[in-house]
N, C-alpha and C positions, 0 to 999 in steps of 0.2 A: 188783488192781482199778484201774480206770484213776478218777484224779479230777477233779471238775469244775471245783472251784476248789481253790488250797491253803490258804487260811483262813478259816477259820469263825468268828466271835465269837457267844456267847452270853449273855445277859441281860439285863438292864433295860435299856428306851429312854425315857428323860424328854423334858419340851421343858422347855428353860431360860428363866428370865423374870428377867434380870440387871439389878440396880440399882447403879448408881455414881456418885460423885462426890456425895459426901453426908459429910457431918460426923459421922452417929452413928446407928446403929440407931437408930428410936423406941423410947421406953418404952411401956410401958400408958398408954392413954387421948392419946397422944402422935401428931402424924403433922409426916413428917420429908419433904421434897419433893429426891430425887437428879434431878440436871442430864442424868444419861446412861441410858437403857432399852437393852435390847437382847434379841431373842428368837434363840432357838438352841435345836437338836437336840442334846440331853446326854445324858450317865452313862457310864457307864466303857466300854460296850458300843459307843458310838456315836464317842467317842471312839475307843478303842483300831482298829476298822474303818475309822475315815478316815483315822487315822497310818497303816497297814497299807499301805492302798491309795494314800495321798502318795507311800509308798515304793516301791511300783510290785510289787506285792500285789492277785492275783485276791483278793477279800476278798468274805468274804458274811454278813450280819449277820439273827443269829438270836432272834426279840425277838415281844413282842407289842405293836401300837399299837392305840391306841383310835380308835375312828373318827373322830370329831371332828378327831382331828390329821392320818389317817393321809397323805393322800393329801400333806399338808405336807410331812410325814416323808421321805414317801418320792422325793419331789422332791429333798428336800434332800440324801437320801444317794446317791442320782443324781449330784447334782452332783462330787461328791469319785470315783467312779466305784464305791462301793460295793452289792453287790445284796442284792436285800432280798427275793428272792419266794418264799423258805421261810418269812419273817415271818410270824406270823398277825395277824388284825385281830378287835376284842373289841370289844362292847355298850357296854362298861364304860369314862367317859373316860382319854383319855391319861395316863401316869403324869406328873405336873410339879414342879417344885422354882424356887422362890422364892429367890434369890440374891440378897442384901445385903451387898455390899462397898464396906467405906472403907479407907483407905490404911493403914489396921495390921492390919485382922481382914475376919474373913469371916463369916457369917451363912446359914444353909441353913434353909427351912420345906420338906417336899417332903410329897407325897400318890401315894400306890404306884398306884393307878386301876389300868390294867390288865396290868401287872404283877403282881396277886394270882395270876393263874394263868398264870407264868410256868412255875412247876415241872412243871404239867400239861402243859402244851404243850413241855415238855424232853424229858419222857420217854414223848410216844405214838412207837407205832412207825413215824409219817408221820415225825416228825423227827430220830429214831434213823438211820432210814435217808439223811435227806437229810445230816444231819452226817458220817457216814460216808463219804461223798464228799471230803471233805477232806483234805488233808495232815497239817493242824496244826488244830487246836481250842484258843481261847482261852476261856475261862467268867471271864467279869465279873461273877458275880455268887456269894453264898455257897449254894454246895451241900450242903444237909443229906444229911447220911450217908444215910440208907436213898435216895434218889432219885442217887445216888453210885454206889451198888451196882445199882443198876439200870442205870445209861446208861455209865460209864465203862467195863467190862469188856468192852460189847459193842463200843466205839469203838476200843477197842485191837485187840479182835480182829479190826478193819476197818483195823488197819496204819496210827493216828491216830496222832499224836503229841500229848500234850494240857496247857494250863497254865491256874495259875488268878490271879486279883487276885480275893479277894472284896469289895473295898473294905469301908469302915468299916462291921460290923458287930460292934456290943462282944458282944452274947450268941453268937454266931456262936464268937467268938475266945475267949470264957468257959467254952466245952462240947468237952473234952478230947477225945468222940466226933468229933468234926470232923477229930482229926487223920488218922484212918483215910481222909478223903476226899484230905489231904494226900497220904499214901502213895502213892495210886494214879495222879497227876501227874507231869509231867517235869517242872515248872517253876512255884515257887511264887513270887509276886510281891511280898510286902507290903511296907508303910511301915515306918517306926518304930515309931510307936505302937502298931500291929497286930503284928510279932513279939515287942512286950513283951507283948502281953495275952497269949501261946499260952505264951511261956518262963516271963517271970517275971527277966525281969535285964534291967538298967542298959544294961549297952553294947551295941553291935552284934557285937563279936566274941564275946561271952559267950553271945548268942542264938543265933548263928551254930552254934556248937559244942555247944547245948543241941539246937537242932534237927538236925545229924548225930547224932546219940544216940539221935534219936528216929528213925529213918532218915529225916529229910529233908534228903538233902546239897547238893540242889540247889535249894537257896533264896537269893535275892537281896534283902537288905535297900534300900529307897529313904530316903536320908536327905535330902530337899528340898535346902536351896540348901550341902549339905556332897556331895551327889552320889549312891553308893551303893558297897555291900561286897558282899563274896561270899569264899565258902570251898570249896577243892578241895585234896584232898592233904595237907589238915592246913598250908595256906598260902592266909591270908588275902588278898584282894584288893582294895584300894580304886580309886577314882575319883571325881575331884571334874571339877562340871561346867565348862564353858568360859565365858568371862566373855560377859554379855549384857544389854542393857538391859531390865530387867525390865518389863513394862507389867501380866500379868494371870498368875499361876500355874494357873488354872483347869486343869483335866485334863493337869497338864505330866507327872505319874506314870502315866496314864495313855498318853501320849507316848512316856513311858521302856519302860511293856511290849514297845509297838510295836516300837520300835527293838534292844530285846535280842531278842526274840521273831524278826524281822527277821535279826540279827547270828549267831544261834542254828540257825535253820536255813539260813544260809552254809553255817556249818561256821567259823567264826571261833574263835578260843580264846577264855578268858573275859577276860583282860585287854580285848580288841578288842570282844567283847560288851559288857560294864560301859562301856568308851568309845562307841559308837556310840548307846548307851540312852542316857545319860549328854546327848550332842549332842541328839539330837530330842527329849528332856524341854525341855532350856532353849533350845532354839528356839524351840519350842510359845511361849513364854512372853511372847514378842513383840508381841502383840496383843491388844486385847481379846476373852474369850470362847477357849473348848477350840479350834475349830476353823480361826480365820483361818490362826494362823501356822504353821498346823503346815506339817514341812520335807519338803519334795519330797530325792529320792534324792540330785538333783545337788548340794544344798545340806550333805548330810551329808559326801559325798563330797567335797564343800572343807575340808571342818573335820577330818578322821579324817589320821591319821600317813600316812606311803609305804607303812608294812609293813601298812594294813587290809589284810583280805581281802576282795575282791567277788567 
């Protein structure tokens, strides 16, 4: 099957409404006035399609927007060279998340808008078939089993390659059934925090080894500013990221899928995978907001050893 683009990202698209430079959440009954606004196209979805395509990635981002945003949206992901015209557009407004950040913590209110029927619009056979066109399918978003069983079998059978970040979702990570949508993945992506809800252990090599057990051997822990791990061979992998002036983490894990995902279908080994994710996480990080900093090819390409692979 010949394809139209090689990456596909799936799921949630928010617009971001970033608050900063502020002393402290407000309490109740409380109002706290930040120095810095800034609006931005987010979620793991919109993120991980603009690293893709920085990195010089036919990338085509699979989402539903509300119309109030849409035509925002969809300028915005223009911009970065990402296509959108499988997206659907819904009645129901924009999904949004409310972002309040001061210099130690972070603060998320978000409202899912039309995103509700995201899952519907995954698995009609209009977008079965346009994912199918793909090389690689990324899903940003948490797939319940039965809608799993529906859409990944046929995508394989379409010669896809497919990975997932469900980003934070603790009930998601609490329902043991979910692993089975694991299974059926090349490449599972979590944080920290999210491989301990699935395991149930302390470290990252403990998880690591919990989930070969489970047959997930191809999973890559993200440890923020310690970098990430991974396990092949029964021989652990580490990577810490390269030193950088940090300004905003916003979607830097995010970043990181891109660039292993990226590194992954090279053909790179995993050491050189784990390094090149590793670099376009904390690139990302440079700027305010998921999207400014994120690193064009040539920028990775300065930071990576002699022996990378391109």
């Amino acid at each position: 099957m010949t394809k139209s683009w090689n990456i596909a990202v799936a799921g949630e698209v928010f617009v971001d409404h970033i608050f900063t430079d502020f002393d402290h959440v407000p309490l109740p009954g409380e109002e706290v006035f930040a120095e810095q606004y800034h609006r931005e196209a987010g979620g793991g979805t919109v993120n991980t399609a603009c690293a893709l395509a920085r990195l010089g990635h036919h990338s085509s981002i699979f989402g539903v927007f509300g119309k109030d945003e849409e035509a925002w949206l969809r300028s915005r992901l223009s911009s970065f060279g990402v296509h959108a015209e499988h997206s659907c557009s819904s009645e129901l407004p924009n999904a949004l998340t409310i972002s309040m950040s001061t210099t130690v913590d972070r603060s998320f209110l978000s409202y899912a808008g039309a995103n509700r029927i995201l899952e519907e619009f995954v698995v009609s056979p209009e977008t079965i078939a346009a994912l199918s066109m793909a090389q690689h399918i990324h899903f940003a978003m948490p797939l319940e089993v039965g809608v799993a069983r529906v859409l990944l079998p046929s995508l394989r059978n379409a010669g896809c390659t497919l990975s997932i970040d469900p980003g934070w979702r603790k009930d998601w990570f609490l329902n043991t059934d979910n692993l089975d949508v694991l299974r059926m993945v090349d490449l599972f992506l979590p944080n920290e925090s999210e491989a301990q809800l699935l395991t149930g252990h302390k470290t990252p090599e403990q998880m690591l080894r919990a989930f070969a057990a489970l047959g997930l051997e191809h999973t890559v822990i993200k440890l923020g500013s310690r970098g990430a791990v991974a396990l092949q061979h029964d021989r652990l992998y580490t990577m810490e990221p390269p030193n950088v002036q940090v300004v905003d983490t916003t979607g830097a894990g995010d970043a990181f899928d891109a660039g292993f995902i990226d590194a992954w279908l090279c053909g790179a080994d995993l050491e050189e995978q784990l390094r090149r994710a590793c670099i376009c996480g904390s690139l990302s990080t440079r700027a305010r907001g998921a999207l400014t900093a994120l690193p064009f090819r040539e920028e990775i390409l300065d930071d990576v050893l002699e022996k990378s692979i391109f």
